[in-house]
Steps between C-alpha positions, in 0.01 A plus 500: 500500500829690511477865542792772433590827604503684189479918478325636200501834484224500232292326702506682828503854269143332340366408864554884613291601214263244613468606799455906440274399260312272785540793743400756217179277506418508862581845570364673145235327324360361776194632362511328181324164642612272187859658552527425888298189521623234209829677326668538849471159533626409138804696588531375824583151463781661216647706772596156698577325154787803442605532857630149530618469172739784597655331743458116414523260203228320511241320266306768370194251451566392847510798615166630336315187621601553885439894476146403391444230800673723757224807345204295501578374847513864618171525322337186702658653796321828483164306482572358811609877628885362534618861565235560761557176675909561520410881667566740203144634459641853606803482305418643176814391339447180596169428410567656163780256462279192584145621348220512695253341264456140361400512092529299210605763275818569662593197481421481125715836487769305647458207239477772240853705666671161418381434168632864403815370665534152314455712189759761581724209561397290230556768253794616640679165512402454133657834437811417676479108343478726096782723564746174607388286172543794241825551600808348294743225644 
């Protein structure tokens, strides 16, 4: 699999939004349980999607499918208390970063982060795939 450095702007502009939006999460509706628990972790898996498409070409559907085995083996690793075990259990960044809590439902938030994304792209590429055939040789 070759990979490419590639910047796009529009990609690294959506993965800021991403990630206020991620930090707008933690930090302000932390109280809103659906909010905090499952859409942080749609978005989550987007924010890596974004972030490497801004600086590499790479296969989107590649991409999406190792995003979602690199987040579910975070997941298994917090049921085995990875974060603990590797001495962050009093670094609060940290442990936010790895999770501190095995469950299923993340990791069909994760599944469901990359659906969202295989739309977007799906849709976007027919967009792009339109435009090109309606236009005259």
């Amino acid at each position: 699999m070759k990979i490419n450095f590639k910047f796009d702007y529009k990609n690294l502009l959506i993965a800021i939004v991403i990630f206020f939006v991620e930090v707008l999460i933690a930090t302000k509706l932390k109280n809103w349980f659906f909010v905090r628990a499952y859409l942080g972790d749609v978005f989550v898996v987007m924010l890596m999607y974004y972030f490497i498409k801004a600086f590499f070409d790479i296969s989107s559907t590649k991409l999406m499918i190792g995003i979602f085995i690199f987040s579910c083996l975070i997941e298994f690793a917090q049921y085995f208390h990875f974060g603990e075990l590797m001495g962050f259990k009093n670094n609060r960044i940290m442990m936010i970063v790895l999770g501190n809590s095995f469950s299923w439902l993340d990791i069909l938030c994760y599944f469901a982060g990359c659906s969202i994304l295989f739309l977007i792209v799906k849709l976007d590429r027919d967009k792009n795939n339109s435009s090109h055939s309606s236009k005259p040789n």
